[in-house]
NUDO-521324 format. One record per residue: residue number from 1; residue in three letters; x, y, z of N, C-alpha, C in turn. Coordinates in steps of 0.05 Angstrom, whole numbers, m for minus. Layout:
BEGIN
R   bado   baro      nxx      nyy      nzz     caxx     cayy     cazz      cxx      cyy      czz
R    NUM    ala        X        Y        Z        X        Y        Z        X        Y        Z
...
***
This chain:
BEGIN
R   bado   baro      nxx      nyy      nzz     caxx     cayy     cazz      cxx      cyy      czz
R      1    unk      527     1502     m503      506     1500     m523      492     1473     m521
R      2    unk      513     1454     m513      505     1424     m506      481     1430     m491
R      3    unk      490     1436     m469      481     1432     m440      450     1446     m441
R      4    unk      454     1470     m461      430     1482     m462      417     1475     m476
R      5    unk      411     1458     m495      393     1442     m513      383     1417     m492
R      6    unk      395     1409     m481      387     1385     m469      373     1392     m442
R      7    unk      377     1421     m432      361     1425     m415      329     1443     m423
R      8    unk      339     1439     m443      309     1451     m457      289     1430     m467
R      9    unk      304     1405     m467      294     1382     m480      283     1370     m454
R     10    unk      296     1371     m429      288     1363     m411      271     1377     m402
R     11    unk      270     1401     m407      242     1423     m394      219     1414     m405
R     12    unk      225     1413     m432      202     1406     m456      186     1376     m444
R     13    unk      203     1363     m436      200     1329     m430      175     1337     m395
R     14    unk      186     1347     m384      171     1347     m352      148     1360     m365
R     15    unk      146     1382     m377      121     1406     m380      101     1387     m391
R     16    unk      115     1366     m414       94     1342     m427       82     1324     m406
R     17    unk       91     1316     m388       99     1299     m370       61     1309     m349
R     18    unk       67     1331     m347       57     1349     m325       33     1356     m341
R     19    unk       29     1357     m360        6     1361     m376       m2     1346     m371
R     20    unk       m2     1314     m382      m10     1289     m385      m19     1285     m350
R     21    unk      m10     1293     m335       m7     1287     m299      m45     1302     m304
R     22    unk      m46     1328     m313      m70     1345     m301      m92     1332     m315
R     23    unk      m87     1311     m337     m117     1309     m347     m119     1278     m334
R     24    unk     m139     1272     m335     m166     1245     m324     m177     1232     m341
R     25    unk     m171     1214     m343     m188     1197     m365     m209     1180     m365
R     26    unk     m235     1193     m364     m261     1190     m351     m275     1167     m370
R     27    unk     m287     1145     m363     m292     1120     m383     m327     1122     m361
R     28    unk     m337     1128     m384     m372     1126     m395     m384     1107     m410
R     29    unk     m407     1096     m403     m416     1071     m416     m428     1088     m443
R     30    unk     m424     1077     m460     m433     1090     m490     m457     1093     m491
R     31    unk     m480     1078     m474     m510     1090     m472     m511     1101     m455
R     32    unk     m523     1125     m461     m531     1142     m445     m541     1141     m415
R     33    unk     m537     1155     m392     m556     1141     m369     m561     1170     m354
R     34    unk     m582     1181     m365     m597     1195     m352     m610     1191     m326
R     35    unk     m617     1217     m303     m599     1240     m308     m573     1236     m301
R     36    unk     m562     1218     m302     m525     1218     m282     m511     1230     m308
R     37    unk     m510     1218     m334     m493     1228     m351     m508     1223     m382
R     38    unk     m509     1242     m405     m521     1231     m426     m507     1253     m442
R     39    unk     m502     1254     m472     m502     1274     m496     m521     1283     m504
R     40    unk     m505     1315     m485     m527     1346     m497     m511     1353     m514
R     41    unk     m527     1377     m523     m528     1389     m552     m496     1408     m552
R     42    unk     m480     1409     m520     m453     1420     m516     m439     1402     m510
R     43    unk     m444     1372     m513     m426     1355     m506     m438     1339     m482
R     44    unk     m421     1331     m458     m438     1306     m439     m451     1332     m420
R     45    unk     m467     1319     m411     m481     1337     m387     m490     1316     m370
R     46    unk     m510     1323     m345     m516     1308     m316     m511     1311     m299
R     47    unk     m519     1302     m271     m515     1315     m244     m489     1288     m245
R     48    unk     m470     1277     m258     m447     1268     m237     m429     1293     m264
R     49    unk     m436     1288     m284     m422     1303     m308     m416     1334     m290
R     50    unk     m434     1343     m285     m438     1370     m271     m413     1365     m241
R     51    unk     m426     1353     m225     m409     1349     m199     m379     1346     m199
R     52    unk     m375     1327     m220     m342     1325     m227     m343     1346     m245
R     53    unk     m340     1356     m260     m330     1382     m277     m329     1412     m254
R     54    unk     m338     1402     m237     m336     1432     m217     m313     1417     m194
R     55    unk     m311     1394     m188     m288     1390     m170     m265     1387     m180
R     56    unk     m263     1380     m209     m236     1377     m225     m226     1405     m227
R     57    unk     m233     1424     m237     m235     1455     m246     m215     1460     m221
R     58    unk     m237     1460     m197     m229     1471     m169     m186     1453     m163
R     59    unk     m194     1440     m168     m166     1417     m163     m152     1420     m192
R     60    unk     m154     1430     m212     m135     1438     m226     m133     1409     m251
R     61    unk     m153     1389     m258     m157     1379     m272     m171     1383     m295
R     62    unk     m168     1369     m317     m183     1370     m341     m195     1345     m341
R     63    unk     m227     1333     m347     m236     1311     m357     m240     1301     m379
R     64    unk     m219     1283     m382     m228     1277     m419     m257     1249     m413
R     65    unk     m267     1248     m429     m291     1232     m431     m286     1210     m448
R     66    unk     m295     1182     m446     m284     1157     m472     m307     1133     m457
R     67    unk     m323     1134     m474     m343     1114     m471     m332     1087     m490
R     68    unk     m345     1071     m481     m344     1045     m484     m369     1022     m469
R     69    unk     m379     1012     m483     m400      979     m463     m390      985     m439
R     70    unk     m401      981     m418     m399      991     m388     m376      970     m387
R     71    unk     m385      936     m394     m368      921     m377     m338      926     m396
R     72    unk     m333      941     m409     m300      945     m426     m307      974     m411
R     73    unk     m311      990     m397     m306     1006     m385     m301      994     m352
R     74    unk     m306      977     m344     m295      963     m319     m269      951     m329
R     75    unk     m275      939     m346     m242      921     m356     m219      953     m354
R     76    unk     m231      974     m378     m208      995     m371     m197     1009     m353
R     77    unk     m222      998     m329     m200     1008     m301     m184     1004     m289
R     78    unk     m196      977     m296     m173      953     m280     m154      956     m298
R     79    unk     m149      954     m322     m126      962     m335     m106      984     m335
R     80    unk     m125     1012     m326     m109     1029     m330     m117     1050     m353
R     81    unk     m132     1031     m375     m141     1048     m397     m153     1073     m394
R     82    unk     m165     1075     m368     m181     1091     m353     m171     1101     m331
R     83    unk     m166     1126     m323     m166     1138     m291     m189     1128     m272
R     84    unk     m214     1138     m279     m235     1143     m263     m258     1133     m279
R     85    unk     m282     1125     m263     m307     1135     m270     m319     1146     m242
R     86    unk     m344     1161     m258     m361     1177     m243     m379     1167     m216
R     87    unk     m386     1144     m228     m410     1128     m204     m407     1099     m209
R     88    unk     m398     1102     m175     m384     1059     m172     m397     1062     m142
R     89    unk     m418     1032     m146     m416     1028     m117     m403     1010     m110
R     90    unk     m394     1015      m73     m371      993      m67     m381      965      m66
R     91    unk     m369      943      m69     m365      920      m66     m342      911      m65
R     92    unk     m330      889      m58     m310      875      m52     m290      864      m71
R     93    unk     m311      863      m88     m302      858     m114     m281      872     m136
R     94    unk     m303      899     m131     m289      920     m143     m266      939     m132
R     95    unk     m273      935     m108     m248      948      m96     m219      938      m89
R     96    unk     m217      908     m107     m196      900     m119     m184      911     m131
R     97    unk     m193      937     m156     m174      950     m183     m188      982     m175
R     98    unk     m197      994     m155     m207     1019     m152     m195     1028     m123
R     99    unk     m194     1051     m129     m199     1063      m98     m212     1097     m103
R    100    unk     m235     1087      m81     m258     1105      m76     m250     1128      m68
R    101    unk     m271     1148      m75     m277     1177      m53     m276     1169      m28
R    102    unk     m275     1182       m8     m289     1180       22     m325     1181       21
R    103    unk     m329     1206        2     m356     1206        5     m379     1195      m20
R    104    unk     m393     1184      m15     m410     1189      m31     m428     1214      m48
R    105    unk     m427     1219      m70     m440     1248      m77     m467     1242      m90
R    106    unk     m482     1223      m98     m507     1213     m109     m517     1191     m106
R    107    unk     m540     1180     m107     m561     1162      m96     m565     1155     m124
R    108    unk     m567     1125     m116     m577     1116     m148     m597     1093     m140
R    109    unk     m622     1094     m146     m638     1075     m133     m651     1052     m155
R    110    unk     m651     1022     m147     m661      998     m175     m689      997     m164
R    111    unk     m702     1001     m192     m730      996     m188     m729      967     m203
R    112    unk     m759      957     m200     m774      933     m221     m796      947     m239
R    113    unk     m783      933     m258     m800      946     m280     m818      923     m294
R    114    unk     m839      921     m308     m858      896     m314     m871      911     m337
R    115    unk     m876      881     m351     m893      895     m380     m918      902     m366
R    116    unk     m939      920     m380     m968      934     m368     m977      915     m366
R    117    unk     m984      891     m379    m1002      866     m379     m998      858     m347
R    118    unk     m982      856     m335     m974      837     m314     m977      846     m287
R    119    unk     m997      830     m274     m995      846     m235     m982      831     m217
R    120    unk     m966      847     m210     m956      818     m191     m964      848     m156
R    121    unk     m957      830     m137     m957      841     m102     m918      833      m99
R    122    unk     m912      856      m87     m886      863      m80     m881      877      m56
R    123    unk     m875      869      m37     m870      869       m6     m835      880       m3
R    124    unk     m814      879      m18     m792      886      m20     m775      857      m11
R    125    unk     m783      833      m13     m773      813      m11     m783      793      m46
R    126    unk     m749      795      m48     m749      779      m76     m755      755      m77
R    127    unk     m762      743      m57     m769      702      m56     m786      702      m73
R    128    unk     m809      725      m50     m840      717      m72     m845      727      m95
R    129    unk     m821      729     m111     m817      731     m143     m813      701     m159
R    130    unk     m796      688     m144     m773      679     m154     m788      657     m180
R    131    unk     m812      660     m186     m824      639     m207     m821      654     m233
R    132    unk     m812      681     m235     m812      694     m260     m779      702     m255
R    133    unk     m778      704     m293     m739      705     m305     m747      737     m304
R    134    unk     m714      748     m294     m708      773     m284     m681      780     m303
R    135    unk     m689      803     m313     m664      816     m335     m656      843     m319
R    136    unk     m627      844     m323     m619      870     m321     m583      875     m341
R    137    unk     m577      895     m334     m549      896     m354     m535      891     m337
R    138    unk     m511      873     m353     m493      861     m357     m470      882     m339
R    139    unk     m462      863     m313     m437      884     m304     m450      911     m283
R    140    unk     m475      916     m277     m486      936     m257     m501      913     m235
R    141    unk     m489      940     m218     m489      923     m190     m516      936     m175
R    142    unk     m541      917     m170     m566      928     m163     m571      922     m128
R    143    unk     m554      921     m114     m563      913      m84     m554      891      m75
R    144    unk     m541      888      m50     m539      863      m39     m561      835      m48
R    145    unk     m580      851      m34     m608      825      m40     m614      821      m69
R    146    unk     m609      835      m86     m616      820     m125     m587      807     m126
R    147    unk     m555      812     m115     m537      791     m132     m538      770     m112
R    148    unk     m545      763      m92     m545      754      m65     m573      732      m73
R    149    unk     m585      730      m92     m611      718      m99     m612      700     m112
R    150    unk     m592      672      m98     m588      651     m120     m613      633     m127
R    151    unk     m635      651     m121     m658      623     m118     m677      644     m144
R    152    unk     m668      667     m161     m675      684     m185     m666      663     m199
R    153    unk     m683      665     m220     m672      662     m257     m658      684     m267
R    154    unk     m630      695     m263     m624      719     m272     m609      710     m303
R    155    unk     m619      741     m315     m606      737     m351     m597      767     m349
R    156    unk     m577      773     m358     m569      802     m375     m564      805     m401
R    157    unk     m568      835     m402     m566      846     m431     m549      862     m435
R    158    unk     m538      871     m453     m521      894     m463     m529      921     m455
R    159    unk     m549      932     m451     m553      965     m451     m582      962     m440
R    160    unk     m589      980     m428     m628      999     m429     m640      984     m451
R    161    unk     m631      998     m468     m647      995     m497     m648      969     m497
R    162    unk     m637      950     m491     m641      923     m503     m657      914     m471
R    163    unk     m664      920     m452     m675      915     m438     m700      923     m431
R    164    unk     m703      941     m446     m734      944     m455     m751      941     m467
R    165    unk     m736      935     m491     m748      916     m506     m761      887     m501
R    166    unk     m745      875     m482     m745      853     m470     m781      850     m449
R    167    unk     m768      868     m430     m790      878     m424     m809      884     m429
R    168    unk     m813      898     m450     m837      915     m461     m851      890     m483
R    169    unk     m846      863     m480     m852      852     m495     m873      839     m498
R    170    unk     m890      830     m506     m920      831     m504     m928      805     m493
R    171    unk     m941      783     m482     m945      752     m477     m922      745     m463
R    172    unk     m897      759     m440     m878      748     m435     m885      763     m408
R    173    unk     m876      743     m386     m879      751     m360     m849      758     m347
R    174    unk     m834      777     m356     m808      778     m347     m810      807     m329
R    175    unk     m789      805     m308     m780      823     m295     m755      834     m288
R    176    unk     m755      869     m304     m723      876     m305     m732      889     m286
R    177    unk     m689      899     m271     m685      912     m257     m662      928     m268
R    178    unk     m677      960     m261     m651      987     m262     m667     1008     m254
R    179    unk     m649     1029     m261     m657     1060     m253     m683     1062     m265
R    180    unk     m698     1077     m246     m724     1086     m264     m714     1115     m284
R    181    unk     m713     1129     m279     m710     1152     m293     m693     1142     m327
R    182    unk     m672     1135     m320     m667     1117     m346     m673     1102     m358
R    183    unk     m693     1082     m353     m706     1066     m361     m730     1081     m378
R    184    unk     m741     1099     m365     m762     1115     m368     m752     1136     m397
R    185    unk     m727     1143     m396     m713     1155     m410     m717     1137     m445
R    186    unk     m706     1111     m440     m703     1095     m463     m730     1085     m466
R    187    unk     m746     1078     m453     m772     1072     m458     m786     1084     m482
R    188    unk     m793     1116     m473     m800     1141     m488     m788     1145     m521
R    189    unk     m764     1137     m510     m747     1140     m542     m755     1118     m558
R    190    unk     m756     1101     m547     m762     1076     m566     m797     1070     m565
R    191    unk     m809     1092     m564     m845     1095     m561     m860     1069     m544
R    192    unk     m840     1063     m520     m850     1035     m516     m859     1041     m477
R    193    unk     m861     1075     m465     m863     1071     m453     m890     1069     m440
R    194    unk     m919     1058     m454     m931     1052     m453     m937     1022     m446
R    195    unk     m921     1012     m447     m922      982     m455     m901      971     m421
R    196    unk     m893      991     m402     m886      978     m383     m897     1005     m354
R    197    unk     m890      982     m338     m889      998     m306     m875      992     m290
R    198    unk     m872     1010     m269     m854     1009     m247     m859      993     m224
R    199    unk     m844      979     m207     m860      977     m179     m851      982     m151
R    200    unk     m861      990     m132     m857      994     m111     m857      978      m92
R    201    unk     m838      975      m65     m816      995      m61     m793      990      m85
R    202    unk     m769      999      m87     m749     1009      m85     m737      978      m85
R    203    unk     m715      960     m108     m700      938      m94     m673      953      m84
R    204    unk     m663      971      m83     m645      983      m73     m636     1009      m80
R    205    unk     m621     1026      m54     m617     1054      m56     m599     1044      m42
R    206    unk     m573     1059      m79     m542     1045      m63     m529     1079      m67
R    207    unk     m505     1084      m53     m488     1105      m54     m465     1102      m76
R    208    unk     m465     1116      m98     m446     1125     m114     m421     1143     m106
R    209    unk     m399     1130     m106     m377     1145     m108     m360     1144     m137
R    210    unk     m342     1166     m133     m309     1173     m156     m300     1148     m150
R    211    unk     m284     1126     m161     m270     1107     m161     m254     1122     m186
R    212    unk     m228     1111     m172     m203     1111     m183     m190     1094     m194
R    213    unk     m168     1076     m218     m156     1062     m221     m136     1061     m206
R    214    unk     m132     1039     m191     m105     1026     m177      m89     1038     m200
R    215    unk      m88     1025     m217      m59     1038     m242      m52     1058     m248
R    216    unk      m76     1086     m235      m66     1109     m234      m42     1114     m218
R    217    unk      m22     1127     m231       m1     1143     m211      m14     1155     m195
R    218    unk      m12     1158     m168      m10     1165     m138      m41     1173     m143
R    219    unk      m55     1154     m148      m89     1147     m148      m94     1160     m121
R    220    unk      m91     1143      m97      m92     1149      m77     m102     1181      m64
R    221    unk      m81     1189      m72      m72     1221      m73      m93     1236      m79
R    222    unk     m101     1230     m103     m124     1235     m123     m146     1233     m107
R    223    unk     m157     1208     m105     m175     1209      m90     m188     1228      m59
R    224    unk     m161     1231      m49     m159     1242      m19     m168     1273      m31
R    225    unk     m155     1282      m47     m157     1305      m60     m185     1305      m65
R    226    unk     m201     1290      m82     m228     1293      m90     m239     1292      m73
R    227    unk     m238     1276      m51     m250     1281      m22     m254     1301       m8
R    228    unk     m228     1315       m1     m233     1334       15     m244     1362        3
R    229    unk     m245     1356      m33     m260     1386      m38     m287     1385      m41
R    230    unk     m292     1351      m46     m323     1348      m43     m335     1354       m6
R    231    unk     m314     1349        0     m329     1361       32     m340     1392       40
R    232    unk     m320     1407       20     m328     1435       21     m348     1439       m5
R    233    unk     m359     1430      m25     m375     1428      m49     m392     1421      m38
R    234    unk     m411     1399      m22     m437     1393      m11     m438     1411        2
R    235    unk     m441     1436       14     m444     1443       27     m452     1474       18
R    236    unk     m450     1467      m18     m458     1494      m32     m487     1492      m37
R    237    unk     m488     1515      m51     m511     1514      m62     m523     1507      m92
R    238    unk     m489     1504      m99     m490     1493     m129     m497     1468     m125
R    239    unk     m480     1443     m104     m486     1425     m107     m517     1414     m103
R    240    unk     m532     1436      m90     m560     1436      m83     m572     1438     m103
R    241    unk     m569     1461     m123     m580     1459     m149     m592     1442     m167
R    242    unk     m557     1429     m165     m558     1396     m181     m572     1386     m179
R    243    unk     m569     1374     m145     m588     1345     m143     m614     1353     m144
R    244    unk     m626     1384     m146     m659     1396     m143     m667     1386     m175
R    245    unk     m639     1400     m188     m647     1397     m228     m653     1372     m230
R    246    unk     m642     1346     m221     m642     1327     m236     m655     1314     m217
R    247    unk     m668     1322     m195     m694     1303     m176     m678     1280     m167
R    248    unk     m659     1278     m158     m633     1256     m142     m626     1266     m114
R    249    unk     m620     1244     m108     m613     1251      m76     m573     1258      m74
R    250    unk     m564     1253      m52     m544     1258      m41     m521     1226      m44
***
């Protein structure tokens, strides 16, 4: 009777064990960042929201979602607080407390953005900026050549929203850098996207991968796993879908 209580307790103990093993603990910056990830009317949606919810399924995971300020969602990786997030580009830095996909599954490209008042000429070399202060958020990584640019006035902010404001601000010659589509996103919401523009080219088109927490148990594993089913997933037509819906690359 002993023996069989305690092996029921121990069954009970692994099955908990093994539960806890299948789910992911996915850490989201609490503002929204359209189209990669934002709150729809069924919960998160987006082409990485979309991409991982069809490779976890396929691999036998559940994603739980837990937003937080991006940079306490970097701190929770490195901690542990967090399994994964969705879109990390590599650097040296980061790949201290992560380990990556093999592949990249989305393009995430930094534009410059400028209040309407202001013209400047832009060649894709930041020097012939460097007389005007440059905002972007706090903890996102925009290209070799913008953190590489010790001869910028660089300032950050907390979120979009507080960077457009910044921006969008009337008698002030400042220039942020991020995603257009999101930018464009928070602009609109806050009736201010009149009051800025975009400019061309492009300060960078970097590759997003799955990063993992080092502190995950057999992370590694994980990763190799997400790898090799994203190798057979690009090659659908769902994944084609995606990146058509949300006008993103590969």
């Amino acid at each position: 009777m002993v023996w069989r209580t305690f092996l029921c307790v121990l069954f009970c103990f692994f099955s908990q064990q093994s539960l806890q093993a299948e789910t992911l603990r996915v850490g989201l910056s609490s503002a929204d960042y359209p189209p990669y990830y934002f709150e729809g009317l069924e919960g998160m949606e987006g082409a990485a929201i979309e991409i991982a919810e069809d490779l976890a399924n396929q691999l036998g995971y559940n994603l739980e979602y837990h937003r937080y300020p991006w940079k306490r969602v970097q701190h929770n990786l490195k901690t542990g607080a967090v399994d994964m997030v969705l879109l990390y580009f590599k650097t040296d830095e980061r790949a201290k407390d992560v380990i990556y996909t093999r592949t990249s599954h989305l393009i995430e490209r930094s534009s410059l953005v400028i209040p309407i008042h202001l013209d400047i000429q832009f060649d894709g070399d930041l020097d012939a900026l460097k007389q005007f202060e440059f905002y972007g958020v706090r903890g996102y990584f925009y290209g070799d050549q913008y953190e590489h640019a010790e001869y910028l006035s660089k300032h950050y902010v907390s979120d979009e929203i507080e960077l457009v404001r910044w921006i969008a601000t009337e008698r002030r010659n400042f220039i942020g850098v991020g995603n257009k589509p999101t930018l464009e996103f928070y602009a609109n919401k806050l009736g201010l996207l009149d009051k800025i523009k975009f400019v061309e080219p492009v300060v960078d088109e970097g590759k997003n991968y799955f990063a993992f927490s080092k502190m995950l148990t057999d992370a590694e594993n994980i990763a190799i796993r997400f790898s090799n089913e994203f190798d057979n997933y690009k090659k659908t037509d769902r994944y084609k879908e995606i990146l058509n819906q949300y006008k993103i690359g590969p």
